[in-house]
PAPA-491405 format. One record per residue: chain; residue number from 1; x, y, z of N, C-alpha, C in turn. Coordinates in Angstrom, 2 decimals. Layout:
{'A' NUM {X Y Z} {X Y Z} {X Y Z}},
...
END
This chain:
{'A' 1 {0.83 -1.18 0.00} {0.00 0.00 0.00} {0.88 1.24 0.00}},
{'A' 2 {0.26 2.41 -0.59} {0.73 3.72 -0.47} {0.12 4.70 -0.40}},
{'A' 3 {0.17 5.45 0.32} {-0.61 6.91 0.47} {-1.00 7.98 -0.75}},
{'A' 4 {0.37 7.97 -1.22} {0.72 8.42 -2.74} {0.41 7.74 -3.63}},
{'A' 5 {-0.10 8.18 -4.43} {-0.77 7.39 -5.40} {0.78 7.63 -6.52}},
{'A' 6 {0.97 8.28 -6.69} {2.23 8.89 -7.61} {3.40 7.46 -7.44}},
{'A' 7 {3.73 6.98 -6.23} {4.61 5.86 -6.01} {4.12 4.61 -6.02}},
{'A' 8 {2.94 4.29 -6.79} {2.40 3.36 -7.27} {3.44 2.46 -8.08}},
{'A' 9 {4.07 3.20 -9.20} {5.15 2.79 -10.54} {6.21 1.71 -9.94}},
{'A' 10 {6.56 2.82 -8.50} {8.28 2.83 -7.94} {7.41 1.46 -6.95}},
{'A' 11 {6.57 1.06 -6.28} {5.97 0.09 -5.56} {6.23 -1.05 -6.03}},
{'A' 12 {5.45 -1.27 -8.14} {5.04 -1.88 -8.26} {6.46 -2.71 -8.64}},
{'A' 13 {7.54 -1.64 -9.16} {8.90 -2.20 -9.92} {9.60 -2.79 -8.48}},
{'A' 14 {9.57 -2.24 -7.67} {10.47 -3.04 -6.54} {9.25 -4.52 -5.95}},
{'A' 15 {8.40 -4.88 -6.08} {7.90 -5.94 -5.96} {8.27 -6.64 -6.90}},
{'A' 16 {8.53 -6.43 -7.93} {8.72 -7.05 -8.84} {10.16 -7.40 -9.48}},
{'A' 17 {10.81 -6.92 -8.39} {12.50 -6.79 -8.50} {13.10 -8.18 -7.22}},
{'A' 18 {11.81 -7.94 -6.16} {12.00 -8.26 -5.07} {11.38 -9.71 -4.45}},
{'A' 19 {10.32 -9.88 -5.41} {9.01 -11.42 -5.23} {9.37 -12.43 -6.93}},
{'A' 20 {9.25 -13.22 -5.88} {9.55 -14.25 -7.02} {7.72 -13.92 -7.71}},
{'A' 21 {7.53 -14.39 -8.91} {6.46 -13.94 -9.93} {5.27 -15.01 -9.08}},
{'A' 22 {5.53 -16.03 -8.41} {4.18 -16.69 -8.07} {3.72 -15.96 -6.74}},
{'A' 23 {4.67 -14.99 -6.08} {3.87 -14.61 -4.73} {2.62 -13.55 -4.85}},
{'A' 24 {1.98 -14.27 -4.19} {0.93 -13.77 -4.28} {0.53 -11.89 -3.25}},
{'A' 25 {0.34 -10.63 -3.64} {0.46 -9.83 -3.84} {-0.37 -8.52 -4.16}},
{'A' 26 {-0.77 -7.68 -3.48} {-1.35 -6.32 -4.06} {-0.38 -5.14 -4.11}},
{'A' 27 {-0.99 -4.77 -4.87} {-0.50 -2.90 -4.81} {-1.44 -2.13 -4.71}},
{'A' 28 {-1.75 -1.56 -3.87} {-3.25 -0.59 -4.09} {-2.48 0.77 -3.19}},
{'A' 29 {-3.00 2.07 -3.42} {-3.40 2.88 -2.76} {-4.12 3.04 -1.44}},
{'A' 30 {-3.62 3.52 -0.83} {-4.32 3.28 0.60} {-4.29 5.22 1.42}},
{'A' 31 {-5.28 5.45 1.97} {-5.41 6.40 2.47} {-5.81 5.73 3.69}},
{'A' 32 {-4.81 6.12 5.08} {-4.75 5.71 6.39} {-6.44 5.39 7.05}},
{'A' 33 {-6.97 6.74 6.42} {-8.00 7.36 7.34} {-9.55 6.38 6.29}},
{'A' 34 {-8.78 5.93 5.06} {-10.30 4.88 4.74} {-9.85 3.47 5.08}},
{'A' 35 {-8.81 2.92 5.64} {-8.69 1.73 5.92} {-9.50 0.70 6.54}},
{'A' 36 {-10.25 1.04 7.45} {-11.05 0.33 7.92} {-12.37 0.11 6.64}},
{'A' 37 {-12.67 0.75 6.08} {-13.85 0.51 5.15} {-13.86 -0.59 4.46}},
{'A' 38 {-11.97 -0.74 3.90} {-12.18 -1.88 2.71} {-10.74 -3.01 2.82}},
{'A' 39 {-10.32 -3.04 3.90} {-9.23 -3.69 4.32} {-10.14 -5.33 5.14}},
{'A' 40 {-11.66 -4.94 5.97} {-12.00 -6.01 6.04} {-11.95 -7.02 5.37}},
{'A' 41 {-11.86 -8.61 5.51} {-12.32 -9.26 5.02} {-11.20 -9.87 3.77}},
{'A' 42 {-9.92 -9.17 4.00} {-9.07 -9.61 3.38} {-7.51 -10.32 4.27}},
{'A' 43 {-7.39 -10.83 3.41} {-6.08 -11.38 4.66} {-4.46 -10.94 4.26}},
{'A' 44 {-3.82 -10.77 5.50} {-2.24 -9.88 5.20} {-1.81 -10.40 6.35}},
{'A' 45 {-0.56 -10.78 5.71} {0.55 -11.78 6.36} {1.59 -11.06 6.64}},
{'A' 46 {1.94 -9.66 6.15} {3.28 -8.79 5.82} {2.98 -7.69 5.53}},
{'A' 47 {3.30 -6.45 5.80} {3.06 -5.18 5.52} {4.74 -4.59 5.62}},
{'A' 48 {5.19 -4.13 4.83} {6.20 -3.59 4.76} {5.71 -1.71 4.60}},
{'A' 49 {6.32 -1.36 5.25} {6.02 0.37 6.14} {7.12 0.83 5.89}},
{'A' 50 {7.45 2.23 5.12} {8.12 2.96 5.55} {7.98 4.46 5.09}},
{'A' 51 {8.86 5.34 5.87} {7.85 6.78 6.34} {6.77 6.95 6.03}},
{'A' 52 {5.93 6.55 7.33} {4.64 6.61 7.24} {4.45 7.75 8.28}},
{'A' 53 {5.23 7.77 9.21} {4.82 8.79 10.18} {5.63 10.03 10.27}},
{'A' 54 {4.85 11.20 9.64} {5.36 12.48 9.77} {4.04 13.49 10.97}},
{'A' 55 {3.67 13.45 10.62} {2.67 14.48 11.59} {1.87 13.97 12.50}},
{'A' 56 {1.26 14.93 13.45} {0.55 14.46 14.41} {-0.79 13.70 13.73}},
{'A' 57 {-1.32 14.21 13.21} {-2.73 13.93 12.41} {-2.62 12.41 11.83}},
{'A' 58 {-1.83 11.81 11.34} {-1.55 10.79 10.67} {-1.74 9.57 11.71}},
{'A' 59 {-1.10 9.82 12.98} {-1.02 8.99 14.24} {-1.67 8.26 14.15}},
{'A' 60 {-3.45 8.21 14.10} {-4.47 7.29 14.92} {-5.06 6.89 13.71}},
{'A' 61 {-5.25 7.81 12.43} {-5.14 6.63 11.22} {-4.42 5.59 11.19}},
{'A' 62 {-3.44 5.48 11.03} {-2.10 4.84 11.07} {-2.57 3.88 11.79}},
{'A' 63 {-2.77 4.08 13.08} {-2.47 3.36 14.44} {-4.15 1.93 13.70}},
{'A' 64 {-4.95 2.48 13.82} {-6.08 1.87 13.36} {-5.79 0.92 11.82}},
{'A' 65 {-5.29 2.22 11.02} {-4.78 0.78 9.94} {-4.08 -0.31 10.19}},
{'A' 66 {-3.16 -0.20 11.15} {-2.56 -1.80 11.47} {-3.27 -2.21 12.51}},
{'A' 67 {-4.46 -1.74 12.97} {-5.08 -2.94 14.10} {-5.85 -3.18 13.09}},
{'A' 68 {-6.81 -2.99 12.32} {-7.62 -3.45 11.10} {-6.75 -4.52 10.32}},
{'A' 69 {-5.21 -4.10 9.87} {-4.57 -5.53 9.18} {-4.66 -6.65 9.99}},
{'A' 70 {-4.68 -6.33 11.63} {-3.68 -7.38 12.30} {-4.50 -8.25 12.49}},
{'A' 71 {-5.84 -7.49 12.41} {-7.44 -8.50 12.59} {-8.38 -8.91 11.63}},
{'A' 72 {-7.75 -8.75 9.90} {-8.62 -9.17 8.96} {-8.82 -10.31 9.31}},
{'A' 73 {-9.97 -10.76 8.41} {-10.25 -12.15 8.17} {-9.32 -12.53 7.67}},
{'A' 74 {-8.82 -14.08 8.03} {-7.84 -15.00 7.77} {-6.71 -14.96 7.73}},
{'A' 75 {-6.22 -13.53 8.57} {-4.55 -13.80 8.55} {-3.92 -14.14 9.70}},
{'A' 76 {-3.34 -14.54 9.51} {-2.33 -15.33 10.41} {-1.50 -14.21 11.68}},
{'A' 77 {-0.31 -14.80 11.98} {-0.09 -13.71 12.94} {0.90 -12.94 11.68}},
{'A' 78 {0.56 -11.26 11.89} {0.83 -10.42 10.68} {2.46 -9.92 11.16}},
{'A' 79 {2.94 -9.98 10.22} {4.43 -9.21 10.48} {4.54 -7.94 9.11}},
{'A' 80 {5.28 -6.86 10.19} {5.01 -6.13 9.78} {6.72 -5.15 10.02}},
{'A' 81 {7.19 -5.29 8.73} {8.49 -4.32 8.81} {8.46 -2.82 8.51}},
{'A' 82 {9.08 -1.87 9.56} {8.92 -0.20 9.37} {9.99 0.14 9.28}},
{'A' 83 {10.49 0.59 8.51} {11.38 1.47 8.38} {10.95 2.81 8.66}},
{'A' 84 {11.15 3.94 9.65} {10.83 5.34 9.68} {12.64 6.45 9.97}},
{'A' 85 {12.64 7.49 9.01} {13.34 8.36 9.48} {12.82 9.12 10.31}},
{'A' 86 {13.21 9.60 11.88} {12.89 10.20 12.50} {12.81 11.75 12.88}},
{'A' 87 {11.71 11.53 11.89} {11.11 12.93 11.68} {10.84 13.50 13.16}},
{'A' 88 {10.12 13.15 13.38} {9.42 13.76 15.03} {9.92 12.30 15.72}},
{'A' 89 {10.91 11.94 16.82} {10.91 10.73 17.22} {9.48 10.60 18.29}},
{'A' 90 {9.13 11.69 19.07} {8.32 11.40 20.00} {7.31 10.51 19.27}},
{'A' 91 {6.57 11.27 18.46} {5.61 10.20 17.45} {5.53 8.89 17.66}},
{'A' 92 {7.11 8.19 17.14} {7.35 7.19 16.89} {7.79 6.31 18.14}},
{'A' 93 {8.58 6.95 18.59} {8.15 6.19 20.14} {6.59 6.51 20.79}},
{'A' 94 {5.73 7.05 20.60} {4.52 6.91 21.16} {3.78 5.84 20.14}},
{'A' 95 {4.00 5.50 19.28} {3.00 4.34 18.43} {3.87 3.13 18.54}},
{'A' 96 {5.27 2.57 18.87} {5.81 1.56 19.91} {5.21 1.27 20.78}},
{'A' 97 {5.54 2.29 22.04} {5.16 2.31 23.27} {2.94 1.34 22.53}},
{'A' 98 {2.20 2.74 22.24} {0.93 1.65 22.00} {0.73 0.55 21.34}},
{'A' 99 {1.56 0.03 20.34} {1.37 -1.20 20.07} {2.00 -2.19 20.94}},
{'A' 100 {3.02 -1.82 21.81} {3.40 -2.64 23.01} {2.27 -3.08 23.84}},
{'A' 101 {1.71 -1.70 23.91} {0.69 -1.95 25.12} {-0.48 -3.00 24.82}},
{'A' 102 {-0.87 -3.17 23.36} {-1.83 -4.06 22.62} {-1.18 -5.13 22.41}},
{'A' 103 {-0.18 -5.53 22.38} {0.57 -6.95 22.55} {1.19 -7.37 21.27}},
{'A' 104 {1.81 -6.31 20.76} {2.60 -6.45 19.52} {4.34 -6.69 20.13}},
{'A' 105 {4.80 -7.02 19.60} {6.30 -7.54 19.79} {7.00 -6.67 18.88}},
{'A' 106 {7.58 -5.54 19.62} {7.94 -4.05 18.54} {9.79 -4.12 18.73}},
{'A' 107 {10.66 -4.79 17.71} {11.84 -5.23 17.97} {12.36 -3.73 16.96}},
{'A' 108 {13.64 -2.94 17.88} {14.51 -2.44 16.68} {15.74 -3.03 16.20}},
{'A' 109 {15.76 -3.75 14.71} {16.50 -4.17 14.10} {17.57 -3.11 13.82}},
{'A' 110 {17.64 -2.16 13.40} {19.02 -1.65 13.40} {18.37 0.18 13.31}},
{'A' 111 {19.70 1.03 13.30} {19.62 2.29 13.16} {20.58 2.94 12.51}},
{'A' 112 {20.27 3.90 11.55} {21.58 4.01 10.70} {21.15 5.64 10.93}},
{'A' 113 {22.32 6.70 11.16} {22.87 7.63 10.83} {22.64 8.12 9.77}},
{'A' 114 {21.83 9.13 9.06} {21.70 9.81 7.90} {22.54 10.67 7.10}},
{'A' 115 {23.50 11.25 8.15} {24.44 12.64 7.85} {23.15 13.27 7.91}},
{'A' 116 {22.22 13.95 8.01} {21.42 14.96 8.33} {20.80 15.03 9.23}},
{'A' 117 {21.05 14.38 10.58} {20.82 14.60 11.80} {19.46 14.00 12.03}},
{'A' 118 {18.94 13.35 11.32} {17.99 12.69 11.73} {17.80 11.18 11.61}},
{'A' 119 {17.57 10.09 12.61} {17.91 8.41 12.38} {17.06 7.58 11.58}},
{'A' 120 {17.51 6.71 10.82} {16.91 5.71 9.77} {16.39 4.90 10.82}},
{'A' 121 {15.20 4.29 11.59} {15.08 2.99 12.24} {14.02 1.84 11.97}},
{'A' 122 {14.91 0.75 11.67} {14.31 -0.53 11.03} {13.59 -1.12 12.23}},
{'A' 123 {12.37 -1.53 12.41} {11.60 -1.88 13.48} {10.90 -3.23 12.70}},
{'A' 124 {10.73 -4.52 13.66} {9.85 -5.46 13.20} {8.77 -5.93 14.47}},
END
């Protein structure tokens, strides 16, 4: 999924750089704040995330789109890789901290240094 509809192209070529041709697969557009409408009823095993979180406003969309993945029909237990540059860290440690609190298993895999003063962090 993407917010941007514009990085649809760049989505679809790195899936396709990246999945062998039988995995099975969407690309759609996604706006945080309609997720719940049409995410029911489908099943997601993997969500790969990254900068998703820049502003305050985005937060509880966000936060709701992955409790809606984590509880479609028929998926399994969902894993879900984020990559975020830390734009605002408070943010991002406050949507840790709540998916901790809901019983998600929020691991940081690594952190890389940008040269522009702000941190790359890989979270699973």
């Amino acid at each position: 999924f993407t917010d941007l509809s514009g990085m649809l192209p760049l989505l679809e070529a790195n899936v396709r750089q990246n999945l062998p041709p039988s995995a099975l697969h969407q690309i759609r557009p996604l706006a945080w704040q309609d997720a719940e409408s049409w995410i029911h009823g489908q099943r997601y095993d993997l969500v790969l995330m990254s900068d998703v979180l820049y502003h305050e406003g985005q937060y509880d969309s966000l936060l709701t789109a992955l409790r809606v993945l984590a509880t479609s029909k028929g998926s399994r237990r969902l894993r879900v890789l984020w990559a975020q540059e830390l734009h605002h860290p408070e943010l991002c440690q406050r949507l840790q901290h709540q998916l901790c609190t809901e019983g998600w298993k929020v691991k940081l895999l690594t952190s890389i240094d940008d040269g522009f003063g702000q941190a790359l962090c890989i979270f699973r």
